[in-house]
TIDO-860550 format. One line per field, with one value per residue (C-alpha): residue number from 0; chain; x, y, z. Coordinates in nm, 3 decimals, decimal comma. Each point is the difference from the previous one (the first is absolute). Layout:
N
num (NUM_...)
cadena (A_...)
east (X_...)
north (Y_...)
up (Z_...)
//
This chain:
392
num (0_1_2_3_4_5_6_7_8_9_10_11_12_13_14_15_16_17_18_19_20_21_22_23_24_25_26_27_28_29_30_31_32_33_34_35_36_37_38_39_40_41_42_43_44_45_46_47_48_49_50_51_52_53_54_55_56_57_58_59_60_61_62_63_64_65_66_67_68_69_70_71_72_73_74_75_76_77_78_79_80_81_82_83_84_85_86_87_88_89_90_91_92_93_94_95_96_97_98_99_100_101_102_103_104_105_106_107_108_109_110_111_112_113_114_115_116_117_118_119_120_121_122_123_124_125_126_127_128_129_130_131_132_133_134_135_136_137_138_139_140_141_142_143_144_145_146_147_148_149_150_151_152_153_154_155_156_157_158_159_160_161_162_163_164_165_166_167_168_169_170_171_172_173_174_175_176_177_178_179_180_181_182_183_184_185_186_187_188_189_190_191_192_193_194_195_196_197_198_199_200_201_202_203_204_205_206_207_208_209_210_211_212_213_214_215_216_217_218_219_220_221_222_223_224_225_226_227_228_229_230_231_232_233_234_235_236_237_238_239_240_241_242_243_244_245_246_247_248_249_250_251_252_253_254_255_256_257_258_259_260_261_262_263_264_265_266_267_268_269_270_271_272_273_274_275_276_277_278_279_280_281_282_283_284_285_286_287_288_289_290_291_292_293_294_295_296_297_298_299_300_301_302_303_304_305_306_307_308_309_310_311_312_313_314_315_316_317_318_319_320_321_322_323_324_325_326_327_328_329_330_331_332_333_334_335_336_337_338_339_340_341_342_343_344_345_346_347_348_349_350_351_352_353_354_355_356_357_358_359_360_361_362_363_364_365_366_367_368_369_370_371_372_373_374_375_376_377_378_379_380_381_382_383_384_385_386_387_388_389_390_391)
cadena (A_A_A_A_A_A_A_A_A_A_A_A_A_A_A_A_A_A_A_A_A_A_A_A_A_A_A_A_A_A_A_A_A_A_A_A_A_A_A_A_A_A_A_A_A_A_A_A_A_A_A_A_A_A_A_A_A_A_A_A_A_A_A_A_A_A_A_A_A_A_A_A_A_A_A_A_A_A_A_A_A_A_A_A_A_A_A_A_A_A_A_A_A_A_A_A_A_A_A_A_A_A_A_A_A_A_A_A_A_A_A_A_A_A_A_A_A_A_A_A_A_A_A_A_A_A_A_A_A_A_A_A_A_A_A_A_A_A_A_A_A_A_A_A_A_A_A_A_A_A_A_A_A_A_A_A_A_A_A_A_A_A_A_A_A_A_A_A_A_A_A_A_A_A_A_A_A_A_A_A_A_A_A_A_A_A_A_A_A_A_A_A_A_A_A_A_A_A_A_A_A_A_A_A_A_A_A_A_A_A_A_A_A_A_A_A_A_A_A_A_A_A_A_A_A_A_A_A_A_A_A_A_A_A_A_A_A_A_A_A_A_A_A_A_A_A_A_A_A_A_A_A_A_A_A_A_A_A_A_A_A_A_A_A_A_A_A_A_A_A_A_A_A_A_A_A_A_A_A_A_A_A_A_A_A_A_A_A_A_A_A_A_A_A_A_A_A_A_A_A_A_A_A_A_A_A_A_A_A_A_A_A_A_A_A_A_A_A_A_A_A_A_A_A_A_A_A_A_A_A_A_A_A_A_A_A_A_A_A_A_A_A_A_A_A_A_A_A_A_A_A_A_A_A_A_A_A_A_A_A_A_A_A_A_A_A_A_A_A_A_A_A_A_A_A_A_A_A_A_A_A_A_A_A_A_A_A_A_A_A_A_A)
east (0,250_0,038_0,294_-0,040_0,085_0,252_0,264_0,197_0,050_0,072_0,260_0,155_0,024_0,160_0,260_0,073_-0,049_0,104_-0,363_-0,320_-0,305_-0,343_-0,275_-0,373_-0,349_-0,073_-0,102_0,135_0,253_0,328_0,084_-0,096_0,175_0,344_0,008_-0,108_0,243_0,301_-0,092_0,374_0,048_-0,088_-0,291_-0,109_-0,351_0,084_-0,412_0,099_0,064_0,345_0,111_-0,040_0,134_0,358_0,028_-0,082_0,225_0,282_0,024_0,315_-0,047_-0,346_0,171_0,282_-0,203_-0,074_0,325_-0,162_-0,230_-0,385_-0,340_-0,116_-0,360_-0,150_0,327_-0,225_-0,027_0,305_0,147_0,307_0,120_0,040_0,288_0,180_-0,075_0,155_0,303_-0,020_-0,047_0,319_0,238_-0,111_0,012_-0,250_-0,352_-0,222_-0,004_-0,329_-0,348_-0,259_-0,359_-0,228_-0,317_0,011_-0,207_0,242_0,237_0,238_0,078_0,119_0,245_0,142_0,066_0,166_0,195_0,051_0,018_0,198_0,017_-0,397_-0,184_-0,405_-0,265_-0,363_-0,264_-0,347_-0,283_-0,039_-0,001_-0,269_0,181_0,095_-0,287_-0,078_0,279_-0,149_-0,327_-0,180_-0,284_0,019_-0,325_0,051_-0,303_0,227_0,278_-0,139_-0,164_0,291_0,286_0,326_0,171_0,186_-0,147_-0,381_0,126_0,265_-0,202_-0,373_-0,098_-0,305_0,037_-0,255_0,163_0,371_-0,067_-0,173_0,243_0,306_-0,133_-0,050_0,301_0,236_-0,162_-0,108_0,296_0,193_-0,149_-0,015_0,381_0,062_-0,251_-0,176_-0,315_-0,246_-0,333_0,057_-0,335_-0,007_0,291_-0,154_-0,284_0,242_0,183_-0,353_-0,053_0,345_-0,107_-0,327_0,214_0,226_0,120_-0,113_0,195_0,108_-0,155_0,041_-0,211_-0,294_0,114_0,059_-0,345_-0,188_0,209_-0,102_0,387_0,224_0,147_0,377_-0,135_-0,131_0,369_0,132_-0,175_0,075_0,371_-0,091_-0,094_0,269_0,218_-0,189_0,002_-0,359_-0,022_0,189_-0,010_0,011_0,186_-0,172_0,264_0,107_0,141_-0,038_-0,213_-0,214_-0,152_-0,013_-0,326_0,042_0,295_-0,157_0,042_-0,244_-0,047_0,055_-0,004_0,287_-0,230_-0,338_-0,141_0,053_-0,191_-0,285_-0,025_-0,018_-0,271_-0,198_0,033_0,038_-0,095_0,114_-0,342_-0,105_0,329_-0,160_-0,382_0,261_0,010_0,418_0,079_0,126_0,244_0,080_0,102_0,181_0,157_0,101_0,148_0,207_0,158_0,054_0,237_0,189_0,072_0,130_0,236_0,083_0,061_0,241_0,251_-0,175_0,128_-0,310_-0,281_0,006_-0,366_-0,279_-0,350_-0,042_-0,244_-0,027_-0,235_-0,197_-0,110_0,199_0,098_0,203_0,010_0,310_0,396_0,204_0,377_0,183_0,320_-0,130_-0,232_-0,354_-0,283_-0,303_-0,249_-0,361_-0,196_-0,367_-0,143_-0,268_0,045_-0,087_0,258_-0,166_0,187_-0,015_0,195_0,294_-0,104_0,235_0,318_-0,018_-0,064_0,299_0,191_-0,087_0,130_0,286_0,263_0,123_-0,294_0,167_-0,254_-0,386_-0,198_-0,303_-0,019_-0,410_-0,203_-0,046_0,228_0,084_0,302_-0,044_0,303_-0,123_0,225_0,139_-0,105_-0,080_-0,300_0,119_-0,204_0,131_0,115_0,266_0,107_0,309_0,051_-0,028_0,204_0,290_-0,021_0,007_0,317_0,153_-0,058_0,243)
north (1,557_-0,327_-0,262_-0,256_-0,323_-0,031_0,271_-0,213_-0,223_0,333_0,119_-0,350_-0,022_0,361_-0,151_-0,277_0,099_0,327_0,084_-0,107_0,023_-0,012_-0,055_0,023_0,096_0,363_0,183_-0,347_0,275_-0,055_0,333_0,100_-0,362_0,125_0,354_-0,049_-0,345_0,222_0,322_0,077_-0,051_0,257_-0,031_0,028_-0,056_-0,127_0,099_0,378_0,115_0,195_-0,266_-0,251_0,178_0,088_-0,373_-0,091_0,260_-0,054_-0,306_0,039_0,342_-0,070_-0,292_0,172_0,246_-0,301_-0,056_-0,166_-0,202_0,109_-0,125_-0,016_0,002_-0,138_-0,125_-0,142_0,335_0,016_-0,379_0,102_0,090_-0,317_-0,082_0,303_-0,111_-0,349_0,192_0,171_-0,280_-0,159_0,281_0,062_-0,364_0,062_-0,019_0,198_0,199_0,077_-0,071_0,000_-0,046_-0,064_-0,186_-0,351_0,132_0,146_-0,326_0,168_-0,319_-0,167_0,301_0,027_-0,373_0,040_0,316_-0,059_-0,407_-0,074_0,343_0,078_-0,173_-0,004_0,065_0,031_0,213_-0,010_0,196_-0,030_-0,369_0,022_0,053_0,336_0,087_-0,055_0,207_0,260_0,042_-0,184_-0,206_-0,359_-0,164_-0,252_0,132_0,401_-0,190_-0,159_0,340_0,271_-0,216_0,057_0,303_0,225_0,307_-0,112_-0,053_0,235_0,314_-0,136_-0,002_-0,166_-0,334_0,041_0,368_-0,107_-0,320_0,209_0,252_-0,297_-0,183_0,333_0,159_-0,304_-0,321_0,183_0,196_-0,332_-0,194_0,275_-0,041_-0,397_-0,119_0,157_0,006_0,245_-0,117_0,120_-0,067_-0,279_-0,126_0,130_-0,251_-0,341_0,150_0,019_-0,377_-0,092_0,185_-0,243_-0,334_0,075_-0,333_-0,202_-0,194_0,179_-0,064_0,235_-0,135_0,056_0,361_0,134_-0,126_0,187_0,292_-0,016_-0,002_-0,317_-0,205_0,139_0,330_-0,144_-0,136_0,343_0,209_-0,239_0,017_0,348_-0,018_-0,191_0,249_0,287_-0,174_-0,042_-0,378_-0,318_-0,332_-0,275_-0,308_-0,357_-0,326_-0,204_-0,363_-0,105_-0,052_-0,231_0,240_0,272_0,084_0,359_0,187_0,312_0,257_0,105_0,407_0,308_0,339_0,149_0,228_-0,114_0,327_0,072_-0,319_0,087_0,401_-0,180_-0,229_0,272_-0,021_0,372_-0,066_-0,236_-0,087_-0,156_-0,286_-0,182_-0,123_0,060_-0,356_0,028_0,075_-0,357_0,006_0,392_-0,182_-0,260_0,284_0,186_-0,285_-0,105_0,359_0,006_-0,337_0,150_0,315_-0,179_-0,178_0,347_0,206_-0,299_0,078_-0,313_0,086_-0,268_-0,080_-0,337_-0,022_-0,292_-0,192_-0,343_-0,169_-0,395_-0,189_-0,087_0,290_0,123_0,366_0,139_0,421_0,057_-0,175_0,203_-0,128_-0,093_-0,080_-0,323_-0,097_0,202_0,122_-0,095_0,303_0,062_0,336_-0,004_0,332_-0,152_0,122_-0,298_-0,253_-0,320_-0,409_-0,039_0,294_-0,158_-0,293_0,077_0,067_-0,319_-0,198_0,196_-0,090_-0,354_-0,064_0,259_-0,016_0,354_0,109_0,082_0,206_0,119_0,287_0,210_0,382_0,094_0,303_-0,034_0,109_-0,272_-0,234_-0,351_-0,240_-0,398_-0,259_0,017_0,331_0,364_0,261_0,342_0,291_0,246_0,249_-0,330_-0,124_0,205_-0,130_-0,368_0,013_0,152_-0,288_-0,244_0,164_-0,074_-0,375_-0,211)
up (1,310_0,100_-0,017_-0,237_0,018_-0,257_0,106_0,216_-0,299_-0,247_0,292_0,021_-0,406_-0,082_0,202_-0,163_-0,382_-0,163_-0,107_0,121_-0,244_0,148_-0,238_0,056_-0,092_-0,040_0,328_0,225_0,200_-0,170_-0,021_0,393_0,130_-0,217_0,123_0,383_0,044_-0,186_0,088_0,000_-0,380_-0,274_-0,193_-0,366_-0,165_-0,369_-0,066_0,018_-0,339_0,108_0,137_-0,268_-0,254_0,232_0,058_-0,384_-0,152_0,248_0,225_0,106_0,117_0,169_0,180_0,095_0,224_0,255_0,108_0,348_-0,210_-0,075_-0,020_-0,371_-0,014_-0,331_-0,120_-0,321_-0,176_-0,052_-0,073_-0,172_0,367_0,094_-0,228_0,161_0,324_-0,109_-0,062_0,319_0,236_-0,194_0,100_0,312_0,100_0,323_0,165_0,074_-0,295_-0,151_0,057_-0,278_-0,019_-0,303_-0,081_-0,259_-0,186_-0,228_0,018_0,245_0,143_-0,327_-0,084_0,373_-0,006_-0,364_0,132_0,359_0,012_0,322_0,109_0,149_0,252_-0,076_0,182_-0,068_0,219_-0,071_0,166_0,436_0,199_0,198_0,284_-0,165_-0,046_0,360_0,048_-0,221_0,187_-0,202_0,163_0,059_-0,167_-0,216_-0,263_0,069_-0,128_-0,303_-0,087_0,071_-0,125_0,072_-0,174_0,240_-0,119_0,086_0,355_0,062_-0,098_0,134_-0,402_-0,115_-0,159_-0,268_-0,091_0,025_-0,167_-0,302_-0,017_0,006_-0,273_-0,227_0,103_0,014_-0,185_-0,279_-0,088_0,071_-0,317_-0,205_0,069_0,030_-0,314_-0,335_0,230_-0,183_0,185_0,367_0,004_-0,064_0,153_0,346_-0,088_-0,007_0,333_0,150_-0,098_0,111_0,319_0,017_-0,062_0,287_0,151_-0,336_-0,244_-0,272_-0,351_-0,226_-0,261_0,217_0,125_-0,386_-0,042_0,264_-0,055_-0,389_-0,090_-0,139_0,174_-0,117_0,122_0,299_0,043_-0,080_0,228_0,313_-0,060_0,010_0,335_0,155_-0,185_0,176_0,362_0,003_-0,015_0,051_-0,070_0,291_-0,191_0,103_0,170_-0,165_0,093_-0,335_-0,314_0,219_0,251_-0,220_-0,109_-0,170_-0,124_0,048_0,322_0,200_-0,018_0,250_0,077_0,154_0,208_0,107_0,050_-0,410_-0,054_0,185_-0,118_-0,339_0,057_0,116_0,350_0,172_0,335_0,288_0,104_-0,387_0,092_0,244_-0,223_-0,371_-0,161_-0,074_0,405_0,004_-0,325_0,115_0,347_-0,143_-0,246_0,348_0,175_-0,300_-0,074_0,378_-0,023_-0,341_0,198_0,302_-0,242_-0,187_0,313_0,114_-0,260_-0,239_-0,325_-0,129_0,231_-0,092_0,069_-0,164_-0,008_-0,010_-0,168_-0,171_-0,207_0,306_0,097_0,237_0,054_0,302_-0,136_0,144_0,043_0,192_-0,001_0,345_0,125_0,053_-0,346_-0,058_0,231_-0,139_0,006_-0,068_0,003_0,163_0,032_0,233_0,330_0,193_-0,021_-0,135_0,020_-0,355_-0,116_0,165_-0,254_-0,314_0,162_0,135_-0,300_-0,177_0,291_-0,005_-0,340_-0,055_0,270_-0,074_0,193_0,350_0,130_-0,056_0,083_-0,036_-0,041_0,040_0,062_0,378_0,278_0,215_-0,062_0,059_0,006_-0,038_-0,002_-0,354_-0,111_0,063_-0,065_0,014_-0,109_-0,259_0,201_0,154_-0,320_-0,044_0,342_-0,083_-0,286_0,220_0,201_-0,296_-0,139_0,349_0,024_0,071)
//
């Protein structure tokens, strides 16, 4: 097992607040990153049928067994807990009481934030950084990463991506939005994630999407919040400096792994990446995920990530926030670093003065530094950003 880069933060925070909730997509390690970094502290599974119904038929009694504090896995199947825990964290008037882990998906971080306002600290983990995965074993091609993804259990255990990616999406998704939505078509509902899956890195019009996917367009808009809910996608927000520049309202879409992207456009090797005609959106998908779980694993309760693009025509795919203003980032999945790509950040720069800094993350391996910008391959983004959230 490896150490992820979060736990400093999670040690740090159960020190300062009386609970700490971390929330996350199913199978992200949550559960392994609680128990290893407070191996100390009891545990209890909420999933486990016993144990659900002791804490739902008496909370006070199943709290009361954890007198040095506990880990409470799945704290959303049983939400009524979290009132008692209110109660607790009020007598006892200390940190470090509780951890609990749960997934969105079932809204757990509206009731802890209605039950435990003031008294949690948040965190978020999704599936490995890329340096985790290095960490893992995993190989360091760029057209490896876009194909295995990210989850832990694909690396940890040697699994193969196409299998494990299968088996999470029947044994997770699918029981997920049978849960979360009235969705009766799981057929059909695979079919609009597997066109969400081909608009990676697009725009988001969900006129057009309910279309191709032969549903309306309020479905359409259903089934997406249905995947946010479940952790499979987000939405990247555009900049805004006003009406003026604004060209769009709507995000641009994501996948919070890449791997699940590509298993569900039909790639199920590593080899069909390289000639497959969505390697450059499924780069750009990797390199953006990469930046939100820099920002996650730094104790960012809100990445605070966005796009820019105006009325002219201009479109830098990525603003990463700095002590300083914004770094100005495009993704090339070229490996050959070419003048022009440096082109956009420039512009953006030229006419917003927010812009601080501009880079390129690309598919090669060399990093080049010019005189106001960097290329860094995938593998150094994480890297890059560090240094941006240093500047001074």
């Amino acid at each position: 097992m490896i150490d992820r880069e979060i736990g400093p933060h999670l040690v740090r925070l159960f020190g300062q607040y009386p609970f700490v909730t971390v929330t996350g997509p199913r199978q992200s390690g949550k559960t392994t990153l609680c128990r290893s970094v407070f191996a100390d502290l009891d545990y209890a599974n909420l999933e486990a049928p016993h144990v659900r119904e002791f804490a739902a038929a008496d909370p006070r009694g199943f709290l009361a067994q954890f007198g040095d504090g506990a880990v409470l896995d799945e704290i959303h199947r049983v939400p009524d807990l979290l009132s008692y825990l209110q109660v607790l964290g009020d007598e006892e008037r200390r940190n470090g009481l509780f951890v609990l882990t749960g997934s969105e998906q079932f809204g757990l971080t509206g009731a802890v934030s209605q039950s435990l306002a003031g008294r949690t600290a948040m965190l978020r983990l999704l599936p490995f950084s890329l340096a985790e995965c290095r960490a893992a074993g995993a190989g360091g091609r760029v057209d490896d990463v876009l194909y295995a993804g990210c989850y832990p259990r694909i690396h940890d255990h040697g699994l193969n991506p196409t299998e494990a990616l299968a088996d999470y999406w029947l044994t997770y998704v699918e029981r997920d939005v049978r849960r979360i939505g009235a969705i009766r078509n799981l057929d059909a509902f695979r079919r609009f994630a597997t066109l969400c899956a081909g608009r990676v890195g697009q725009v988001v019009n969900l006129s057009q999407l309910g279309a191709d996917a032969g549903v309306t367009q309020p479905t359409a808009a259903e089934w997406l919040a249905v995947l946010e809910a479940s952790d499979i996608v987000f939405r990247l927000q555009p900049y805004a400096t006003g009406l003026r520049k604004r060209v769009t309202r709507s995000p641009k879409l994501y996948f919070c792994d890449v791997g699940l992207a590509s298993y569900l456009i039909g790639i199920n090797r590593a080899d069909q990446v390289a000639a497959h005609p969505l390697r450059g959106p499924l780069f750009e998908n990797a390199a953006v995920v990469e930046a939100v779980k820099h920002r996650l694993n730094s104790a960012a309760r809100l990445p605070g990530l966005t796009f820019f693009r105006d009325r002219r025509g201009l479109e830098v795919d990525l603003l990463y926030p700095t002590p300083q203003g914004l770094a100005a980032i495009e993704v090339k999945s070229g490996q050959t670093i070419a003048s022009d790509w440096f082109g956009p950040a420039r512009r953006l720069a030229a006419s917003l003065p927010e812009v601080t800094a501009q880079a390129v993350v690309y598919g090669g391996d060399e990093t080049q530094t010019r005189s106001d910008a960097t290329a860094v391959p995938l593998a150094g983004f994480a890297g890059l950003l560090a240094t941006l959230d240093r500047s001074d």
